[in-house]
C-alpha positions as CSV (number, residue, x, y, z in Angstrom):
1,X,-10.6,-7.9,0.9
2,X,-12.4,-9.3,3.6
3,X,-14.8,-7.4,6.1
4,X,-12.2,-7.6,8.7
5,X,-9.6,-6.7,6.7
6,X,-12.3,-3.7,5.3
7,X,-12.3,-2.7,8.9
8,X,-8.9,-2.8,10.1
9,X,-7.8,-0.7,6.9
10,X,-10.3,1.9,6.8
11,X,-9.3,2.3,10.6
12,X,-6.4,3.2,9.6
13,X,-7.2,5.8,6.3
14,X,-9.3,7.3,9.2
15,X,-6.3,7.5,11.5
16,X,-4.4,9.4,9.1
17,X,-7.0,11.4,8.2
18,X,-7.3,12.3,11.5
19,X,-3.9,12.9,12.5
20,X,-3.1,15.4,9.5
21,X,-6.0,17.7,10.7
22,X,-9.5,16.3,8.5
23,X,-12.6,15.7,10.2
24,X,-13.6,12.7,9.0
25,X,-17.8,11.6,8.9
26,X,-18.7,8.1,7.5
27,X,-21.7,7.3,5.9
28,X,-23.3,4.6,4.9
29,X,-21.5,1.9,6.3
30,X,-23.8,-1.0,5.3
31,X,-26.5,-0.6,3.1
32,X,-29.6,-2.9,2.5
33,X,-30.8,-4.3,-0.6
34,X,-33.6,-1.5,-0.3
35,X,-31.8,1.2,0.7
36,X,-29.4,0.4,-2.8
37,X,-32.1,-0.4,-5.1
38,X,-34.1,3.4,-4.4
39,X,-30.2,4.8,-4.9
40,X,-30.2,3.0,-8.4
41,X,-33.7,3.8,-9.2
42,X,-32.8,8.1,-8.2
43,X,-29.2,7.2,-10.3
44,X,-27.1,7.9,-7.5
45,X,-25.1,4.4,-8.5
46,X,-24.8,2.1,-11.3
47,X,-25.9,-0.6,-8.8
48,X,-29.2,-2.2,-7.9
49,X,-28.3,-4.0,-5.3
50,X,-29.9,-7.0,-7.0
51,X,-28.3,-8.0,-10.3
52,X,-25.2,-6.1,-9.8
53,X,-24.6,-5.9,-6.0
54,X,-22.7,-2.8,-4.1
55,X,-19.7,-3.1,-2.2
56,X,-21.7,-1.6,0.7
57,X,-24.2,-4.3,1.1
58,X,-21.3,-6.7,2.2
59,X,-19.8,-4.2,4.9
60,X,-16.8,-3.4,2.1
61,X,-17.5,0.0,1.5
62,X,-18.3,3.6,3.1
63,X,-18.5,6.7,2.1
64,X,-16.6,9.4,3.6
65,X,-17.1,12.9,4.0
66,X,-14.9,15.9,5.6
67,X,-16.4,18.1,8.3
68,X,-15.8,21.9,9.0
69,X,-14.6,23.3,12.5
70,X,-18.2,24.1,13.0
71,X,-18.9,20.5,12.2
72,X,-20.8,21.1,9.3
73,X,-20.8,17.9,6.6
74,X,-19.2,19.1,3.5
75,X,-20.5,16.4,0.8
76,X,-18.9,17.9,-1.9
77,X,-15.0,16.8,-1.6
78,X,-12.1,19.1,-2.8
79,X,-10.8,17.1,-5.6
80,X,-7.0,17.5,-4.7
81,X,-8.2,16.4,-1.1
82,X,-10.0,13.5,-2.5
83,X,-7.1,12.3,-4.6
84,X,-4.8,12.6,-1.8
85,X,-6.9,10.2,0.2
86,X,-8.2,7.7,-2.3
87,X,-3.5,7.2,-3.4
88,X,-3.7,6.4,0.3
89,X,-6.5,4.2,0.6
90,X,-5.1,2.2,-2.8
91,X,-1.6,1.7,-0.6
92,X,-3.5,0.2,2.0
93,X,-5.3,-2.4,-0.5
94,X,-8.3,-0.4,-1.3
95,X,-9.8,-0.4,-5.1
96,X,-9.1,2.9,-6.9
97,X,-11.3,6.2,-7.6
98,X,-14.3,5.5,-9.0
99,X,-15.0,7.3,-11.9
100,X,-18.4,7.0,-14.3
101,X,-19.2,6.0,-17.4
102,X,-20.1,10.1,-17.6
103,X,-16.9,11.3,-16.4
104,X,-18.0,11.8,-12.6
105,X,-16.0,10.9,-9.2
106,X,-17.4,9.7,-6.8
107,X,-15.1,11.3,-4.5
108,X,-16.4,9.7,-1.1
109,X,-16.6,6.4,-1.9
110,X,-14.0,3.9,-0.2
111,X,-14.2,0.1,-1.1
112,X,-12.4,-3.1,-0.4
């Protein structure tokens, strides 16, 4: 998926996301090679933006997270919530749930 295409279909997961009554919040909608290597090193990704590069370093990736009415960022996603969106996001030509080698989800994560 190209960066346009990245854009144009994230535009619409957002829309959607919108429209049926979430609060989207994205974060980290490019990242530097910095920025991902100090994620790798605190093992908050299995990238290190040097050997194995993210998705977020080209522009093909965000993470998203829901806010409450008082616009309080909930980073921790409801799972069902999560599913919901990422079976959307796949339909639109989006790469799957990522899950870790350890079992975990990284539930706001939305690549190209």
């Amino acid at each position: 998926m190209t960066r346009q295409e990245f854009t144009k279909n994230i535009t619409q997961l957002l829309s959607e996301m919108i429209t049926a009554g979430e609060n989207p919040v994205i974060d980290y909608a490019l990242r530097g090679t910095m920025d991902q290597v100090y994620l790798y090193l605190r093992k908050k990704t299995q990238c290190d933006g040097i050997n194995k590069l993210s998705k977020h370093q080209s522009g093909c990736a965000v993470d998203i997270y829901l806010s409450d009415i008082n616009g309080t960022i909930q980073f921790v996603w409801n799972e069902q919530k999560s599913i919901k969106w990422h079976e959307r996001w796949q339909q639109l030509g989006g790469k799957a749930l990522i899950i870790f080698a350890d079992g975990t989800k990284d539930y706001g994560h939305f690549e190209g």
